[in-house]
C-alpha positions as CSV (number, residue, x, y, z in Angstrom):
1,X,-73.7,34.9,70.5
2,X,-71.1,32.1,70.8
3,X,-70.2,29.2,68.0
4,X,-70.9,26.0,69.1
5,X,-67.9,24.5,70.5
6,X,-66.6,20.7,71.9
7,X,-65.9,20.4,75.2
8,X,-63.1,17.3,75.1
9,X,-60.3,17.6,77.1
10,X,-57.8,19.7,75.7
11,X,-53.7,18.6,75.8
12,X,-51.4,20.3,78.4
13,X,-49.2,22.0,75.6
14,X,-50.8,22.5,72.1
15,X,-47.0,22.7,70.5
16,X,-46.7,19.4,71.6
17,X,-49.8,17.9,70.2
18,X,-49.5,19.9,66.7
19,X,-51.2,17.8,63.7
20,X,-53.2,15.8,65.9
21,X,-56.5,17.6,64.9
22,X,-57.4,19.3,68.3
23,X,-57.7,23.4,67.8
24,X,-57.2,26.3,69.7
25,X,-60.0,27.8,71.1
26,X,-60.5,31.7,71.0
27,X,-63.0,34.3,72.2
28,X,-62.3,37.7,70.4
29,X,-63.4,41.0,72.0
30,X,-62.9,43.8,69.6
31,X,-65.3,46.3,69.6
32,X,-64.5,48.0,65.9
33,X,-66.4,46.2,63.0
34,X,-63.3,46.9,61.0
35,X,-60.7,45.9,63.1
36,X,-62.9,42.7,64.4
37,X,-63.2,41.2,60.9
38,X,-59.9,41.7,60.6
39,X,-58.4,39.7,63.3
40,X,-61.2,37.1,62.3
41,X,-59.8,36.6,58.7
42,X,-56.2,36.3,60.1
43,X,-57.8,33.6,62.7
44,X,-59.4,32.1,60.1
45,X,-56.1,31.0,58.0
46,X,-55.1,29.0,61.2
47,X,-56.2,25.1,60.6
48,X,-55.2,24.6,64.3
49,X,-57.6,27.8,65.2
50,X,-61.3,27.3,66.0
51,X,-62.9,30.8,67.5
52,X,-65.7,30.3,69.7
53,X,-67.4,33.2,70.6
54,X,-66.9,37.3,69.5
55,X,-67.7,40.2,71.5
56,X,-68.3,44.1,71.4
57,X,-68.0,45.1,74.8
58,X,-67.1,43.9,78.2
59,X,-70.2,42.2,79.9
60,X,-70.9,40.2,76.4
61,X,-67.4,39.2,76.6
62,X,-68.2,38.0,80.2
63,X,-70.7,36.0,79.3
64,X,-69.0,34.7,76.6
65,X,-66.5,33.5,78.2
66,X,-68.5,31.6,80.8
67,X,-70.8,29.9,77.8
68,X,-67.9,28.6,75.4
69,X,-64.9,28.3,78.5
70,X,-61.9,28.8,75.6
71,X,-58.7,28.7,75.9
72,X,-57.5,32.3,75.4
73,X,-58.9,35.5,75.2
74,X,-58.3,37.8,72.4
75,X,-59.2,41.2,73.4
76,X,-58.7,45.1,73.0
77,X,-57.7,46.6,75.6
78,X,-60.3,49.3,75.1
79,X,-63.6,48.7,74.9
80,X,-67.3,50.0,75.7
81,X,-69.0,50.4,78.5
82,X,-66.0,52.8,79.4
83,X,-63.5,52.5,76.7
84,X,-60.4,52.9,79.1
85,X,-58.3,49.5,80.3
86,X,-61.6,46.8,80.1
87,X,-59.0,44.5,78.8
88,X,-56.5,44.3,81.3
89,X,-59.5,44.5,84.0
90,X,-60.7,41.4,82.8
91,X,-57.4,39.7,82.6
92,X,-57.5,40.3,86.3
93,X,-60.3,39.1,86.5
94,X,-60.1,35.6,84.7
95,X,-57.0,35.4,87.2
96,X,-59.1,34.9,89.9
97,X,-62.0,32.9,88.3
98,X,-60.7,31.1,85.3
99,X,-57.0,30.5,85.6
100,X,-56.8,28.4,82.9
101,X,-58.1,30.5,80.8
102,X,-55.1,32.4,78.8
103,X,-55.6,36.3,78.0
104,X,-53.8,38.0,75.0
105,X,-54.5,42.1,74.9
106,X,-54.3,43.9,71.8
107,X,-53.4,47.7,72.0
108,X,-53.2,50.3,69.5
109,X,-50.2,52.3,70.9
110,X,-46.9,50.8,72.7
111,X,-48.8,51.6,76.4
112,X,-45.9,50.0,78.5
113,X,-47.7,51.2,81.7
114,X,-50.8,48.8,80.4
115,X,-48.0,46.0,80.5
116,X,-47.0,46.7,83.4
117,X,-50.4,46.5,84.7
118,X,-50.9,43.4,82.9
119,X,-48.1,41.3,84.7
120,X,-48.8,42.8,87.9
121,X,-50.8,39.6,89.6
122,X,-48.2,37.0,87.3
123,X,-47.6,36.9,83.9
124,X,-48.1,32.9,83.4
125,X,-51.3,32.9,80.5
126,X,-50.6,36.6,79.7
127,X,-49.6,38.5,76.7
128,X,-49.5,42.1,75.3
129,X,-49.5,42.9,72.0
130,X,-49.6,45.7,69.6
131,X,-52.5,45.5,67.1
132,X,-50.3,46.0,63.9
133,X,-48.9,42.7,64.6
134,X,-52.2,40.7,63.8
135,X,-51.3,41.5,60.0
136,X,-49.2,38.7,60.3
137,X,-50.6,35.5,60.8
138,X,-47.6,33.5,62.1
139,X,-46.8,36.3,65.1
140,X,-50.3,35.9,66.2
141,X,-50.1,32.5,66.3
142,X,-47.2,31.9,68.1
143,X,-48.5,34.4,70.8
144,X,-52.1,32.6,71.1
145,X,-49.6,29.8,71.9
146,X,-47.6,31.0,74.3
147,X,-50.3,31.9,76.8
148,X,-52.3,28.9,76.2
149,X,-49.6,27.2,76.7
150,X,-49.1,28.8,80.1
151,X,-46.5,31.2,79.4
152,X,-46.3,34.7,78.4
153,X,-45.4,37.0,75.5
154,X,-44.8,40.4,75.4
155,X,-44.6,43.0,71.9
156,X,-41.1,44.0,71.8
157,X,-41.7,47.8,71.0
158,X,-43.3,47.7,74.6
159,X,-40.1,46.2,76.4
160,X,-38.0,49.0,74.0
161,X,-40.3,52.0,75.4
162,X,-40.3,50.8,78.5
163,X,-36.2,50.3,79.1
164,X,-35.2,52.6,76.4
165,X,-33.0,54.7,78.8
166,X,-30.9,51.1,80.1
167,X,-31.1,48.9,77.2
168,X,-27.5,49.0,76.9
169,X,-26.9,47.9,80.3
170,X,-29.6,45.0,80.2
171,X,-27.3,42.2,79.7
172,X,-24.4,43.1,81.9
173,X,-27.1,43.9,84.6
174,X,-28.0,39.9,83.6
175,X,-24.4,38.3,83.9
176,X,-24.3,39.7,87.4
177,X,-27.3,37.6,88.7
178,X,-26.1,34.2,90.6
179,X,-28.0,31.2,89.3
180,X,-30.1,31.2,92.3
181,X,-30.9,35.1,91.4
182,X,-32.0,33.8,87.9
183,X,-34.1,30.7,89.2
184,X,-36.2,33.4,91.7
185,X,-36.7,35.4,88.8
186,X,-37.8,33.1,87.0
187,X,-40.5,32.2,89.9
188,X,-41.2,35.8,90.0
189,X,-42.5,36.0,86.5
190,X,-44.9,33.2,86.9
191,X,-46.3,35.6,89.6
192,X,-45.2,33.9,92.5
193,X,-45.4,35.6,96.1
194,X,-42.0,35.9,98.3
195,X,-43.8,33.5,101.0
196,X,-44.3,30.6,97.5
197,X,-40.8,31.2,96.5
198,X,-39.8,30.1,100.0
199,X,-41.9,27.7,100.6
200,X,-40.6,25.9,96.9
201,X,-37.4,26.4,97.0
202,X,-36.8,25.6,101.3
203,X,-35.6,29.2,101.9
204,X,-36.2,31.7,104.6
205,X,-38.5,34.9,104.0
206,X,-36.1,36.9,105.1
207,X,-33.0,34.9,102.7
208,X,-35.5,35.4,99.7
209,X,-36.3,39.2,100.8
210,X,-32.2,39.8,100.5
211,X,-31.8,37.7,97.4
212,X,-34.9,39.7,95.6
213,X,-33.6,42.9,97.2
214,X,-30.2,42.1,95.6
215,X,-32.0,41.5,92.1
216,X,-34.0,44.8,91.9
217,X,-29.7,46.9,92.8
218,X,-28.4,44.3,89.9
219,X,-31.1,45.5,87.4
220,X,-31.2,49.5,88.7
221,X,-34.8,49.1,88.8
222,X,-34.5,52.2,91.4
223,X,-36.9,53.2,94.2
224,X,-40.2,52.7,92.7
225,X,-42.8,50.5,94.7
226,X,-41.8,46.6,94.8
227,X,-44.8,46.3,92.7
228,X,-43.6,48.0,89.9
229,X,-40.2,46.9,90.4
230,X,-41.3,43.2,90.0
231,X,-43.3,44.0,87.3
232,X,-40.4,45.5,85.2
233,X,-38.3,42.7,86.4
234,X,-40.7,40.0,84.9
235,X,-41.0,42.4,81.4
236,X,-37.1,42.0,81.8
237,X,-37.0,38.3,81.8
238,X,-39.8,37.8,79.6
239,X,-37.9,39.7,77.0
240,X,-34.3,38.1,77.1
241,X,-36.2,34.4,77.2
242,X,-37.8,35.5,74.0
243,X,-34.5,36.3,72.2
């Protein structure tokens, strides 16, 4: 089911070990023949790109996972038994039992509610991206980096749905953030709870309630649930520190 793979230890950031022969390690789960060998051709013109194991449907992909350990996921977000959102279930899941383990999701249609679902638990190791973009080797590449590198990536035409209506405002709502705004914003993409934030950066609960309070005015990110105001706050950030 799975390609044999080596089990060395891997470098803490593959951009900084480029050239020194060591390759990414990918598990696809795709459950179209089409679309599967499609992605596996583009993989396959990556030197630096070793994939590991390929799946149809979620409980292979399980198992998958836990036979070759690689270091990102590549998966649809739709996908038998129930064809809805086994993608971003299972990027919850890995969050829990393999943090290490990085999770890119492919989706057919900009599905910014999918994105947002994504991000919700942190978006360190987590990217969303639309399918038509595996057509180009390079894009793909540079994503599979990003969240094996422990950061994130996000498909612009998501962040454009998404904030259409207040794109224009976006980076005067920015300016207005104090540096200390910024730096718990920052924290709050990578998934961090209030009680983390205070404990890192020796602030009150209460003094990072007001700050994050302050954040969610400066942005007009409304009277939604804090949930869903953090997670459009992270797809915020994570799409200025992409410019």
């Amino acid at each position: 089911m799975a390609r044999p793979y080596s089990a060395e230890s891997e470098p803490a950031s593959f951009r900084e070990n480029e050239g020194d022969g060591r390759r990414l390690r990918i598990v696809v789960g795709e459950d179209s023949l089409l679309v599967r060998e499609g992605i596996l051709r583009v993989l396959e013109q990556m030197s630096d790109v070793e994939v590991v194991g390929v799946s149809s449907d979620l409980d292979s992909l399980r198992r998958v996972i836990e036979e070759t350990g690689p270091d990102v996921v590549l998966s649809d977000i739709r996908m038998p038994p129930t064809d809805t959102d086994e993608g971003i279930r299972l990027a919850s899941e890995l969050r829990a039992t393999h943090p290490e383990v990085g999770v890119l999701v492919l989706s057919q249609h900009s599905q910014p509610e999918y994105a947002m679902a994504l991000f919700a638990s942190g978006s360190d190791r987590r990217g969303f991206l639309l399918k038509e973009r595996v057509r180009d080797p390079s894009e793909l590449r540079r994503a599979l980096l990003a969240v094996a590198d422990g950061g994130s990536t996000v498909d612009g035409k998501i962040i454009d749905d998404l904030l259409r209506s207040r794109a224009q405002g976006d980076d005067f709502a920015f300016e207005r953030l104090t540096s200390r705004e910024r730096e718990l914003l920052g924290l709050m993409a990578e998934g961090m709870s209030n009680l983390a934030m205070s404990t890192r950066l020796q602030i009150s609960k209460r003094g990072i309630e007001r700050h994050i309070n302050s954040i969610f005015s400066k942005l007009d990110l409304g009277d939604a649930d804090d949930v869903s105001r953090r997670v459009k706050a992270t797809l915020l950030y994570l799409s200025r520190s992409e410019r």
